[in-house]
LUMLODO-100472 format. One record per residue: residue number from 1; residue in one letter; x, y, z of N, C-alpha, C in turn. Coordinates in steps of 0.001 Angstrom, whole numbers, plus 500000, padded with zeros to 6 digits. Layout:
<zados>
 num residu     nX     nY     nZ    caX    caY    caZ     cX     cY     cZ
 NUM      a      X      Y      Z      X      Y      Z      X      Y      Z
...
</zados>
This chain:
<zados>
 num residu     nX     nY     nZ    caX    caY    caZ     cX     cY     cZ
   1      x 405130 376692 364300 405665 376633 362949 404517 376525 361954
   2      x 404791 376965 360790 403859 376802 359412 404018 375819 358629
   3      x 402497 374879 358610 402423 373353 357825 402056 373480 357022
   4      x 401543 372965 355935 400825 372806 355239 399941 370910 355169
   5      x 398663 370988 355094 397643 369756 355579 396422 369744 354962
   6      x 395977 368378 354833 394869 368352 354209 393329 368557 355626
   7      x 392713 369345 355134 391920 369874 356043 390511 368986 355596
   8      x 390173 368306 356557 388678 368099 356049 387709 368920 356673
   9      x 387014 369688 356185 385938 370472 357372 384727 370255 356899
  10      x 384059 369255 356128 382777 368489 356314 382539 367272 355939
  11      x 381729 366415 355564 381414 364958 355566 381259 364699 353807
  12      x 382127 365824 353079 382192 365007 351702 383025 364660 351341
  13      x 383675 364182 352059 385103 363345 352029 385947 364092 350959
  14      x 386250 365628 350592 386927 366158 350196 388036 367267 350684
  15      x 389562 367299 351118 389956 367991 352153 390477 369208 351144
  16      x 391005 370177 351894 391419 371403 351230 392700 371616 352227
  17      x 393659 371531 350872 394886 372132 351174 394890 373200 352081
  18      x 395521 373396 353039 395780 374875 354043 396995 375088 354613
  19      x 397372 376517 354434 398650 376432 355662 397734 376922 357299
  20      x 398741 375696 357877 398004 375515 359490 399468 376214 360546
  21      x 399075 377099 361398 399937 376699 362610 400086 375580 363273
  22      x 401072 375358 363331 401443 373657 364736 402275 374559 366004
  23      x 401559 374127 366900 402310 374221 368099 402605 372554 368987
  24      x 403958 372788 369989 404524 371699 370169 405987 370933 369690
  25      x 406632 370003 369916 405792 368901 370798 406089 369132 372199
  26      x 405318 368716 372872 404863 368915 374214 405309 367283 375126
  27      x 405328 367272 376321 405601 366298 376985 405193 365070 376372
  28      x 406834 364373 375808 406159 362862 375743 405513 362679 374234
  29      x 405924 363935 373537 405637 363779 371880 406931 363829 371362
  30      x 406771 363462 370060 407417 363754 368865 407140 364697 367492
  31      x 407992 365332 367220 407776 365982 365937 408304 365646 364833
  32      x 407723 364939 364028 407853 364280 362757 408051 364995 360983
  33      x 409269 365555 360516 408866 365837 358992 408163 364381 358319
  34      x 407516 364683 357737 406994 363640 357014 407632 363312 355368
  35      x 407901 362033 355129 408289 361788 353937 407927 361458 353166
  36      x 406428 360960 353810 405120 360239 352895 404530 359400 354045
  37      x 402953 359088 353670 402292 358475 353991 401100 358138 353771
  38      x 400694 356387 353887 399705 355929 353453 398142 356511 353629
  39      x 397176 356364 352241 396105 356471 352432 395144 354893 352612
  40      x 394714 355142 353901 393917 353774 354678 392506 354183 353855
  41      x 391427 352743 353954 390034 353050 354089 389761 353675 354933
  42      x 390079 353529 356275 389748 353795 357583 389626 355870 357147
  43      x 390392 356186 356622 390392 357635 356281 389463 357950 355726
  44      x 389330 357133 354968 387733 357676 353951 387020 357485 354344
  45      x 386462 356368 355086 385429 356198 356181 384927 357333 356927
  46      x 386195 357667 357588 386063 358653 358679 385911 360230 358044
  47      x 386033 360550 356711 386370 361515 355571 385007 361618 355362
  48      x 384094 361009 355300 382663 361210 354773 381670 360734 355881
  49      x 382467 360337 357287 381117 360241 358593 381208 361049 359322
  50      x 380760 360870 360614 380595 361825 361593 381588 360706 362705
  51      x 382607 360111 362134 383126 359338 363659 384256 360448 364085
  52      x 384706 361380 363600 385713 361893 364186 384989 363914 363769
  53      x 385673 364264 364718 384901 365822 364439 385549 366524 363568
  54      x 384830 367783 362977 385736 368400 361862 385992 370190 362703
  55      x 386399 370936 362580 387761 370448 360721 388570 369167 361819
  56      x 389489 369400 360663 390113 367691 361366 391698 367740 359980
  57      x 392282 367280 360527 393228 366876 359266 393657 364924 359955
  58      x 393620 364416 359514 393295 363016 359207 394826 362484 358747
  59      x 394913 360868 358404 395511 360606 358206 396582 359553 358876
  60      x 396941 358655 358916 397389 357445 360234 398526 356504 359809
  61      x 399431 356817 358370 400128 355398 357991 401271 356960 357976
  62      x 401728 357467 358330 402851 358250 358380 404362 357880 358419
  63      x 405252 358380 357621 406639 358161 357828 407697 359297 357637
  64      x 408254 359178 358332 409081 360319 358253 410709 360360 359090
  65      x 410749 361459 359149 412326 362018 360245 411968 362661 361012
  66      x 412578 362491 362725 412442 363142 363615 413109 364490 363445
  67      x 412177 365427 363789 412769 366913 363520 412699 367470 365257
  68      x 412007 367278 366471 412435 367658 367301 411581 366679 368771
  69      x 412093 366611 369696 411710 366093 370442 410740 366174 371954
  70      x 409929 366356 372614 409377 367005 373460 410131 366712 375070
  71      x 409717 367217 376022 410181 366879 377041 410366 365493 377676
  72      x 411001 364887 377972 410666 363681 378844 411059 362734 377689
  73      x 411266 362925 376338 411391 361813 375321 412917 361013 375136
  74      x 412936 359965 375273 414200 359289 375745 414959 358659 374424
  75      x 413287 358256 373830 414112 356647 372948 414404 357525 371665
  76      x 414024 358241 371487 414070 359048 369670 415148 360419 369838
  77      x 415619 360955 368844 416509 362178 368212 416587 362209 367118
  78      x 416934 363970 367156 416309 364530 365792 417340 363610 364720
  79      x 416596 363424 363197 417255 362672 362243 416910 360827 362441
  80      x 416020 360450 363420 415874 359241 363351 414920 358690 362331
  81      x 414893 357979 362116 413641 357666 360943 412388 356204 361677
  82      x 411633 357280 361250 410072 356531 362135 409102 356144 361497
  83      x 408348 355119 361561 406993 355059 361181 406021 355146 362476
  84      x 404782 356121 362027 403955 356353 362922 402866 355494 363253
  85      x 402470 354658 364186 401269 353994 364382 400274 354447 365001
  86      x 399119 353431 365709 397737 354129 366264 398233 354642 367452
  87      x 397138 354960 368124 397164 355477 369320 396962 354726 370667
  88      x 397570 354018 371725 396675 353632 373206 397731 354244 374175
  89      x 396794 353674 375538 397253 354276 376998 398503 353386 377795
  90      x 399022 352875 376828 399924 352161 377941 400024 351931 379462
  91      x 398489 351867 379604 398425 351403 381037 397185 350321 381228
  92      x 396363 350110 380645 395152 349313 380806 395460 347574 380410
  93      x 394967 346896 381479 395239 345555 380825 395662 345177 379554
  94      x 394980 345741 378411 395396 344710 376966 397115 345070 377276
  95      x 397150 346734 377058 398556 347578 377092 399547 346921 377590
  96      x 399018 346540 378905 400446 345663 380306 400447 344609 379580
  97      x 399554 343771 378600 399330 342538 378281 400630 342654 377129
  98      x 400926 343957 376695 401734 343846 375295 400418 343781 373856
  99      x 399465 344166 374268 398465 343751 372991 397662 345381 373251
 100      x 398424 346210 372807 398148 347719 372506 396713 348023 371728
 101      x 397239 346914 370467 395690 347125 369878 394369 346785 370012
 102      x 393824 346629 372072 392983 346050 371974 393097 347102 373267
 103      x 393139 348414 373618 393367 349132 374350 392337 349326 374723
 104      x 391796 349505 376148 390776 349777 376648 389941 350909 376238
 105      x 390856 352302 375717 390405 353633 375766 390857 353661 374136
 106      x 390532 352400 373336 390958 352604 371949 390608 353594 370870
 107      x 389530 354074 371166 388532 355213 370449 389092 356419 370730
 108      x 388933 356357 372178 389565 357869 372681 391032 358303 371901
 109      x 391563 357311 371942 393016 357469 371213 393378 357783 369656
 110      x 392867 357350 369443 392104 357280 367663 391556 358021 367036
 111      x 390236 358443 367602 388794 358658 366619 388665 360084 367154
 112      x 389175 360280 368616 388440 361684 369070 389210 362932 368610
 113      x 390728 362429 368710 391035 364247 367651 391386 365041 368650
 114      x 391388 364287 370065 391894 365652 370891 393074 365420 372012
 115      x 393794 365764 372474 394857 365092 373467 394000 365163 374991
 116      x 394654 364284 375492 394011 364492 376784 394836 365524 377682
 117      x 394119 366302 378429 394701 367023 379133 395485 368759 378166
 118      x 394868 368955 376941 395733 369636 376199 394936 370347 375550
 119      x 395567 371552 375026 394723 372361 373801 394846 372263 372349
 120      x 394208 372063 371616 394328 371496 370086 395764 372576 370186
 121      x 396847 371339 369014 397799 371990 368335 397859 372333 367329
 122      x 396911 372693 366188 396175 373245 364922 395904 374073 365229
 123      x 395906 375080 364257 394867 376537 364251 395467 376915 362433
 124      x 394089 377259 362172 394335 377574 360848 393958 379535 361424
 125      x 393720 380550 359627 392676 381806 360218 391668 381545 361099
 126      x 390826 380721 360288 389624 380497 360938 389454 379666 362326
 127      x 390275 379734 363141 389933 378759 364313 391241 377654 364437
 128      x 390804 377285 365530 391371 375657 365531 391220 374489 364779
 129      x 391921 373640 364503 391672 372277 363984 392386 371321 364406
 130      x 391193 370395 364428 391704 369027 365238 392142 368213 364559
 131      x 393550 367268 365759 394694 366801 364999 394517 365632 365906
 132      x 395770 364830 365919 396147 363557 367214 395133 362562 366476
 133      x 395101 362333 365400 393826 361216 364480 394462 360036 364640
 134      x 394393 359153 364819 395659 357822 365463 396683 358536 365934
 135      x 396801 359483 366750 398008 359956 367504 398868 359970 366375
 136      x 398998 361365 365550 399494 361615 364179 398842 362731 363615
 137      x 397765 362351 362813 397219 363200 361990 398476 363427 360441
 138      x 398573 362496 359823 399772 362788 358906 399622 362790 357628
 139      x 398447 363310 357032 398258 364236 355657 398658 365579 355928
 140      x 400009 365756 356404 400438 367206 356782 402193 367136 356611
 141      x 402508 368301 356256 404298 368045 355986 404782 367994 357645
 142      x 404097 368072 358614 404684 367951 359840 403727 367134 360850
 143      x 403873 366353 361767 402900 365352 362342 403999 365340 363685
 144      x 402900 365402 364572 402852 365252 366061 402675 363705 366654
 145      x 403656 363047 366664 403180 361804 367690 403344 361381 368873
 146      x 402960 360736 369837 403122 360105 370961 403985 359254 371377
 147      x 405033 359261 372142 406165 358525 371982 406163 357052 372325
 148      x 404813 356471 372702 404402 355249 372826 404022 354438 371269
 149      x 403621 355801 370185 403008 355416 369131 404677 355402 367943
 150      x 405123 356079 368010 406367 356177 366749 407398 355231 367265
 151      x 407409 354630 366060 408687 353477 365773 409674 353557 365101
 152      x 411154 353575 366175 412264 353833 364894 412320 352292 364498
 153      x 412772 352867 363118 413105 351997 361943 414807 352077 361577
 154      x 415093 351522 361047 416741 351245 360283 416451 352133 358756
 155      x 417518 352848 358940 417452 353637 357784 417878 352827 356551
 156      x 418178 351336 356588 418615 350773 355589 417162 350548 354630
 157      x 416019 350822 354940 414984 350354 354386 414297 351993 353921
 158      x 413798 351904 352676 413144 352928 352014 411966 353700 352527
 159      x 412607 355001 353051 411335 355199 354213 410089 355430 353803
 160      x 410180 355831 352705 408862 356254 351653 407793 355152 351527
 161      x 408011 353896 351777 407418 352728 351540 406790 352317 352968
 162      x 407487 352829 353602 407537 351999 354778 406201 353038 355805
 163      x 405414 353788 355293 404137 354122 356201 402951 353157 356551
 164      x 402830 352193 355609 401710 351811 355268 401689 350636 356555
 165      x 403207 349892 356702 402990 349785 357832 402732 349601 359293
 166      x 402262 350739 359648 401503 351608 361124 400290 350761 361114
 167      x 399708 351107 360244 398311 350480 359828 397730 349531 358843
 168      x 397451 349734 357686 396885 348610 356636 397703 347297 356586
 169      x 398733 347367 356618 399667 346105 356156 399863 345548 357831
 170      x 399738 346357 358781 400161 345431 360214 398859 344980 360296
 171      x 397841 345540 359880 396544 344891 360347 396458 343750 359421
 172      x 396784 343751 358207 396357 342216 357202 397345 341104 357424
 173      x 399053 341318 357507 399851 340537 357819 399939 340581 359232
 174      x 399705 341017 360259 399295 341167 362153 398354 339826 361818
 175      x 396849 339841 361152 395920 339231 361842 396397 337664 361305
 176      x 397254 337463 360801 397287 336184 360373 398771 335598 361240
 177      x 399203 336046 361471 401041 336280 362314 400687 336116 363828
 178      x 399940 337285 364153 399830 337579 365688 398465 337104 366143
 179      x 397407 337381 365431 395966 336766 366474 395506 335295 366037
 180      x 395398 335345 364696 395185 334005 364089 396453 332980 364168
 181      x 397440 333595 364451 399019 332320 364233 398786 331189 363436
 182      x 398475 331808 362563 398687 330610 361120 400137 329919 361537
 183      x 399780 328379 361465 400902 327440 361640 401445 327456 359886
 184      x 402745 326465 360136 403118 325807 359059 402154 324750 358452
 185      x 401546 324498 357254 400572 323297 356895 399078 323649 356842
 186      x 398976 325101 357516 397120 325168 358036 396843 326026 356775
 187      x 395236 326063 356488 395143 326835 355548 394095 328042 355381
 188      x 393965 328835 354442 392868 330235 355206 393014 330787 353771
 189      x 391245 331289 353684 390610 331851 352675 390775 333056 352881
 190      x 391174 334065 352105 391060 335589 352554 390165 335942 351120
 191      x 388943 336926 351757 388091 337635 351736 388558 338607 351517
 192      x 388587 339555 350354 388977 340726 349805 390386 341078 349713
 193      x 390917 340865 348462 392351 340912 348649 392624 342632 347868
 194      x 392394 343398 348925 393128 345158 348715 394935 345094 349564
 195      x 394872 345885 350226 396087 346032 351026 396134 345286 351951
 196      x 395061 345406 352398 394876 344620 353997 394550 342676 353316
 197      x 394599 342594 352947 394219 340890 352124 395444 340505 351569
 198      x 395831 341128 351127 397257 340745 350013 398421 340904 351409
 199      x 398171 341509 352131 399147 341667 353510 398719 340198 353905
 200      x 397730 340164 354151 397596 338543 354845 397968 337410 353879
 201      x 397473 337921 352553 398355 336623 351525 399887 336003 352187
 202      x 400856 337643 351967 401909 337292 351923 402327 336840 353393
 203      x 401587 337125 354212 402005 336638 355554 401588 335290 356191
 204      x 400458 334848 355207 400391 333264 355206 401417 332540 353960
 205      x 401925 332846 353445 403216 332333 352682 404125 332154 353400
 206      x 404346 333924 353884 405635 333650 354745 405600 332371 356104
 207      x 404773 332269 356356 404597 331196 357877 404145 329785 357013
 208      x 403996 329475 356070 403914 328082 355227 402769 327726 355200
 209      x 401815 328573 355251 400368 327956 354564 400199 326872 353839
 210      x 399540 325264 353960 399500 324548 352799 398233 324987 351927
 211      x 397103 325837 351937 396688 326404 350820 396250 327975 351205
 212      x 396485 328743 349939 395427 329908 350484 395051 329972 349313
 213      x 393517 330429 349795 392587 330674 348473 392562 332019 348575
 214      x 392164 332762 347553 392144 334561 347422 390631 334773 346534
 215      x 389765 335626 347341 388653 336219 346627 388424 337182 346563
 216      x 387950 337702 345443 387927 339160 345158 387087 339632 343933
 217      x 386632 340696 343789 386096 341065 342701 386924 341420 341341
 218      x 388105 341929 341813 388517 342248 340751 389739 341251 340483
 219      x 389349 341434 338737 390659 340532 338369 392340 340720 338543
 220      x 392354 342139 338187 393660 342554 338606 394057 342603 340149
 221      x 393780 342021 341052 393711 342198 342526 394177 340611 342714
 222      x 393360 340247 341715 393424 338810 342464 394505 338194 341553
 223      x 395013 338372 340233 396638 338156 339666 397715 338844 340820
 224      x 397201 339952 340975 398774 340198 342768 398369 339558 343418
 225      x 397142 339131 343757 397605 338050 345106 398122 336566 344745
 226      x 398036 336089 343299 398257 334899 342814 400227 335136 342758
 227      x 400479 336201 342378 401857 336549 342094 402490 336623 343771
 228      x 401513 336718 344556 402488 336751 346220 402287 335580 346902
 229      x 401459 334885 346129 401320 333233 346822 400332 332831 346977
 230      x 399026 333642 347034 397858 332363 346835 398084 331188 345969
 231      x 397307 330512 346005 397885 328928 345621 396358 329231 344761
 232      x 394822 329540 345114 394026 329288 344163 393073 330533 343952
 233      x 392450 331434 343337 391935 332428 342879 390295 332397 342832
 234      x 389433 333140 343190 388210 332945 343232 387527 334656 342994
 235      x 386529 334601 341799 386678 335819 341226 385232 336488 341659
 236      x 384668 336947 342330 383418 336735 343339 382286 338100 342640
 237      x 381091 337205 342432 380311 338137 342271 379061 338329 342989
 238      x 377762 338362 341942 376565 338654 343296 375887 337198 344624
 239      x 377038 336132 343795 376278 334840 344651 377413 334737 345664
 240      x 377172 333914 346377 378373 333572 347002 379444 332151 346638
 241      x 380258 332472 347692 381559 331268 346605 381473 329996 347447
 242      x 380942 330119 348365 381125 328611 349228 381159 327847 348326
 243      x 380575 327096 347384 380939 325905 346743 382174 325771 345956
 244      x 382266 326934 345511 384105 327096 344845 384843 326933 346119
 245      x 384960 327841 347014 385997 327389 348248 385568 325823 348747
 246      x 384612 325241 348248 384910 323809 349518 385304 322847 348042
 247      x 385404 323429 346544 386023 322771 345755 387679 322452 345936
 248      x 388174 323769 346073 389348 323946 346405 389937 323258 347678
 249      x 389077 323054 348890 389313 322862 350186 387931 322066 350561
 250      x 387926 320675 350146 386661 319612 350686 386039 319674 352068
 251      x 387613 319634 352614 387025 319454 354083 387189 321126 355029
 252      x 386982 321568 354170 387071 322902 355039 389048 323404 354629
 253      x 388675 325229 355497 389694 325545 356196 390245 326210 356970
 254      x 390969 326086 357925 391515 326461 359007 390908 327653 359584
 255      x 391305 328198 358689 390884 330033 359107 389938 330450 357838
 256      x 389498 331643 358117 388966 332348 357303 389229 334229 357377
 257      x 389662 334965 356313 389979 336468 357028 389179 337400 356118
 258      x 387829 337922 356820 387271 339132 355731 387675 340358 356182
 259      x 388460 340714 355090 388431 342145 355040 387395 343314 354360
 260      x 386536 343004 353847 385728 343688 352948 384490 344564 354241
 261      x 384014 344363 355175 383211 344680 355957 381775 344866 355316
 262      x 381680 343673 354544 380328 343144 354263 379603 341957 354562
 263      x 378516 342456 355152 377858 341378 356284 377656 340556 355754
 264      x 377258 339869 354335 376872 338985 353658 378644 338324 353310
 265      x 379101 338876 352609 380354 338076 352906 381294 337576 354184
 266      x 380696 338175 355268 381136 338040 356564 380683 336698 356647
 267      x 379356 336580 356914 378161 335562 356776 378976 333998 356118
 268      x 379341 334141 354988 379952 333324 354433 381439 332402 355031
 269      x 382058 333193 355323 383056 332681 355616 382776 331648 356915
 270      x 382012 331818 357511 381373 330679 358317 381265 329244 357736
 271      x 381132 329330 356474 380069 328454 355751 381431 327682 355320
 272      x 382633 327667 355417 383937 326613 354647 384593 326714 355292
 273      x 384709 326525 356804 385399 326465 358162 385936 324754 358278
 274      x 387046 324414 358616 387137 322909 359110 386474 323259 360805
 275      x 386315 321971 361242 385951 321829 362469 387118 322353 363394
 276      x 387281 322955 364131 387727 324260 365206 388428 325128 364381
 277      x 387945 325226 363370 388212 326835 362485 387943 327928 362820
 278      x 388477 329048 362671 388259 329953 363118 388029 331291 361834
 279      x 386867 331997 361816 386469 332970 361111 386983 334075 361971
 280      x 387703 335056 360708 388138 336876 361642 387659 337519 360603
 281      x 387523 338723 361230 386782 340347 360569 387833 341184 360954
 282      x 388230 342327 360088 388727 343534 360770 388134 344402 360279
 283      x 386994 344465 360018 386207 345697 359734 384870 345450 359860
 284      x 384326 346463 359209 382404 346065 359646 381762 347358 358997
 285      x 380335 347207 358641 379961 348477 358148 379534 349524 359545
 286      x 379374 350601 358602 379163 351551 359712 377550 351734 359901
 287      x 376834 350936 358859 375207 351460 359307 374426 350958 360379
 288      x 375729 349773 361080 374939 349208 362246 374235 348027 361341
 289      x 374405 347454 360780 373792 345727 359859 374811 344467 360742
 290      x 373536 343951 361412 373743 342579 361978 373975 341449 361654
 291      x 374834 340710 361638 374595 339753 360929 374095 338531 361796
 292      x 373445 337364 361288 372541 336582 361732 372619 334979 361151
 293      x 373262 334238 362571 373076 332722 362475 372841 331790 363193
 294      x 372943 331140 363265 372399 330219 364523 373614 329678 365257
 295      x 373632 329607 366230 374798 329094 367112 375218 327507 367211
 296      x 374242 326803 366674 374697 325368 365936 375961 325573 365272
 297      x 375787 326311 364491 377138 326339 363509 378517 326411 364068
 298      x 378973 326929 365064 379973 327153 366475 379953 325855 366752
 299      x 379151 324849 366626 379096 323867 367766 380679 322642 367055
 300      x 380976 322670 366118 382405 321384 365630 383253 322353 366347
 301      x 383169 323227 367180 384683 324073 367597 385351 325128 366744
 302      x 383995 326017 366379 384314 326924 365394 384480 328042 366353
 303      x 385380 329216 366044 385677 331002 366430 385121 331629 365409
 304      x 384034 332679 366164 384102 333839 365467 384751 335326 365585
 305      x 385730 335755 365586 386606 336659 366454 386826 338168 365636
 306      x 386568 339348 365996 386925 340290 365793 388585 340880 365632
 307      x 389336 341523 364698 390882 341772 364977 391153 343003 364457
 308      x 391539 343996 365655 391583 345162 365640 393793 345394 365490
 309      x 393391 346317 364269 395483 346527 363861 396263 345160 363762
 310      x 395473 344109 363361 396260 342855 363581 396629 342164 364796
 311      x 396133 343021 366140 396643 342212 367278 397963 342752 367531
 312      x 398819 343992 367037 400135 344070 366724 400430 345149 367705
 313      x 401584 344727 368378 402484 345661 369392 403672 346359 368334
 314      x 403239 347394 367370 403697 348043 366662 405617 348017 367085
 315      x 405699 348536 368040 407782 348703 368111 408065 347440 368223
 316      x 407274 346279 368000 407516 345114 367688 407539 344319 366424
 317      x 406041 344669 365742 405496 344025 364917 406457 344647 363544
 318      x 406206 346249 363606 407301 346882 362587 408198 346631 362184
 319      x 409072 346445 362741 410633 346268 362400 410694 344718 362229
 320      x 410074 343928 362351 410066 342278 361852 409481 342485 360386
 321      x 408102 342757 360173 407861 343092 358977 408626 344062 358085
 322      x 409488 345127 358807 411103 345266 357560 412075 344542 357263
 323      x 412525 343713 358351 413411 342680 358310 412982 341481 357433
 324      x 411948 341227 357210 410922 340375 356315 411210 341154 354957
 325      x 410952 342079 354828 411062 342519 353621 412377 343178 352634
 326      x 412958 343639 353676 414720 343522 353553 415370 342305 352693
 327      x 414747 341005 354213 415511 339636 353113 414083 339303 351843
 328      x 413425 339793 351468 413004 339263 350904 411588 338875 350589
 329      x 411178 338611 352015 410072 337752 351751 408835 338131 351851
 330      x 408704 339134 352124 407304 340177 352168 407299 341634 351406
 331      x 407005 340849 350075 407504 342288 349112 406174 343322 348580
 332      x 406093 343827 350239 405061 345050 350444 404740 345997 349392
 333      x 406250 346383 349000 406561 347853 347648 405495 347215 346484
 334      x 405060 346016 346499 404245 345605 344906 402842 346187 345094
 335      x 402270 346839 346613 400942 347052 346746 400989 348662 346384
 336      x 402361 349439 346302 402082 350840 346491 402269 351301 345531
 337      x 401256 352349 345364 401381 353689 344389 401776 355032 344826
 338      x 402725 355594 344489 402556 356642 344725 402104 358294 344161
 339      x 401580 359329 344887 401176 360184 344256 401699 361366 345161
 340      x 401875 362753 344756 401926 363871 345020 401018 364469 346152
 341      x 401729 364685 347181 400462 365680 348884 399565 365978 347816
 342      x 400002 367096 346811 398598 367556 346571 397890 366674 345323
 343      x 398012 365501 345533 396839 364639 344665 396413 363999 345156
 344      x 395842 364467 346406 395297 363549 347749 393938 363305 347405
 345      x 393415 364130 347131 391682 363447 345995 391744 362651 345024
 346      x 392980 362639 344030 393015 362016 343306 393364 360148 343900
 347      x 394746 360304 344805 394583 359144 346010 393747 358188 346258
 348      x 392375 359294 346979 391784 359153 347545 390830 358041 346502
 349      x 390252 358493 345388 389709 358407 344342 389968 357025 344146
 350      x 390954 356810 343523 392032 355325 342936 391300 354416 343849
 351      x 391925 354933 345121 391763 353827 346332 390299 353128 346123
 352      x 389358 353970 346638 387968 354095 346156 387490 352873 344785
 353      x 387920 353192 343829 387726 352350 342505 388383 351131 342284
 354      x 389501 350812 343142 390111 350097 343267 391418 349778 342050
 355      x 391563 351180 341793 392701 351467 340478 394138 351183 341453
 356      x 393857 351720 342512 395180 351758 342803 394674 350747 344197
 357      x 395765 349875 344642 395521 349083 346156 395985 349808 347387
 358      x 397207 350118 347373 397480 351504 348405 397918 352564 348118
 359      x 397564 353436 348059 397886 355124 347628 398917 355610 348979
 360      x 399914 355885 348525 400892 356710 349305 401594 357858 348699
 361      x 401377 359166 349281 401017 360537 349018 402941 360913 349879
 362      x 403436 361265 349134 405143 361526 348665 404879 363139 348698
 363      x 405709 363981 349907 406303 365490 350455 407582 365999 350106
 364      x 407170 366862 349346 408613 367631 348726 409207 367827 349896
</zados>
């Protein structure tokens, strides 16, 4: 069939509209119209490096309607309504463990762009192009997923809203829910409040945080996170804030969550830990920058822990975070913008400047 997709075919993070052939779905996929879906960092990242090969059409917070089904596919039919998540093998320890997002062959699934065992299902004139980008690829009016990766949803909830998520929002409200398990009473600083921060705001509200502090550069970022429940605001520039956070929080606190993937603010969050506190990252730069401390600091019973998608068993994690937001209490729709497939640079752009917090790109 004939798609239309955003094509990236080099490292200036600018894609070009194309109509693509799709072939498929094939054993154990799904074929997805798309109704919209989120633009991640993780895209732009990958939009201007060399982690995934080009051409490429990109793209990972997808939502849509099942339009046809592949062989062997049990749980889905056409007209169901899905959100698309990452990619793993449902067979490797984390997988059997129920903790998908810590998949042995997590890259392969993700980053490489190619199915295993298969021939690219792209082809533009010029050649092939590689798809399966979190098992998806969904800057395209049609997306291919893996029937381990797509989650039906209840059509009672606005599907247009509901891409983001697969990815950004399971990873910020995941890491505080599922790896960190913020109790009732405990408290946690979040480090960059974009999509992925303001997800963890509201998901330390929802579980009864007795404080969260919110830091950020920008002012308008940090009024939405004050409006979803941070309790205190910290407006961060070239120094660091430790002495504002241990104003707010004397004796420390609980957790700490950077999202920003800057080593120097990484660095920090060490520094206003209570004793067996625990510091998380879900990101990191890509130039390979180390960061550097002494292992004294670990010694009151501190974690330093990495958290990949939030820790989240997606046909799980999903549909709680709609039911959350259904009654009420995780009111996701305040992070999104939406824009037109073809104002996917422009999207892209916002995101970038931090005009817009999540860009979600809406298919006639």
């Amino acid at each position: 069939m004939q798609i239309r997709a955003a094509v990236f075919r080099d490292k200036t993070g600018k894609p070009s509209i194309e109509n693509l052939e799709l072939k498929g779905p094939g054993p154990g996929e799904v074929l997805v119209k798309m109704v919209a879906t989120g633009v991640c960092h993780t895209d732009i990242k990958v939009a201007g490096s060399d982690m995934s090969p080009r051409p490429v059409v990109l793209g990972h917070e997808g939502a849509g309607i099942v339009e046809e089904v592949g062989p062997g596919v049990r749980e889905f039919r056409k007209g169901d309504h899905v959100v698309m998540s990452f990619g793993y093998c449902g067979m490797c320890p984390s997988c059997r463990e129920a903790e998908p997002a810590y998949c042995y062959s997590q890259n392969d699934h993700n980053f490489r762009c190619e199915r295993v065992d298969a021939e690219p299902y792209l082809a533009s004139d010029q050649g092939p192009v590689h798809g399966d980008f979190f098992s998806q690829s969904s800057f395209a009016t049609y997306a291919i997923g893996n029937e381990r990766s797509v989650v039906k949803v209840t059509k009672d909830a606005p599907l247009e809203y509901l891409g983001p998520l697969g990815c950004g929002i399971q990873t910020g409200a995941g890491a505080v829910l599922n790896d960190l398990k913020l109790k009732q009473g405990q408290s946690i600083t979040v480090y960059g409040v974009g999509s992925l921060g303001l997800s963890a705001v509201m998901a330390a509200r929802l579980a009864g945080a007795s404080k969260i502090i919110a830091v950020d550069r920008h002012q308008s970022r940090l009024a939405m996170a004050k409006e979803l429940g941070a309790d205190e605001i910290i407006q961060a520039g070239n120094d660091p804030v430790t002495d504002e956070v241990r104003t707010h929080a004397p004796d420390g606190v609980d957790f700490t969550l950077d999202t920003t993937g800057a080593i120097q603010v990484t660095r920090q969050t060490l520094d206003v830990l209570a004793p067996r506190g625990t510091s998380a990252f879900v990101t990191g730069p890509l130039d390979g920058s180390e960061i550097s401390f002494s292992p004294r600091i670990l010694m009151p019973g501190l974690k330093f822990r990495g958290i990949i998608e939030g820790n989240s068993n997606p046909k799980v994690f999903i549909p709680q975070m709609i039911e959350h937001y259904l009654n009420g209490h995780f009111p996701f729709d305040k992070l999104i913008t939406f824009y037109e497939f073809d104002e996917i640079e422009k999207a892209i752009h916002d995101s970038e400047t931090g005009e817009t917090i999540k860009p979600v790109l809406k298919f006639n």
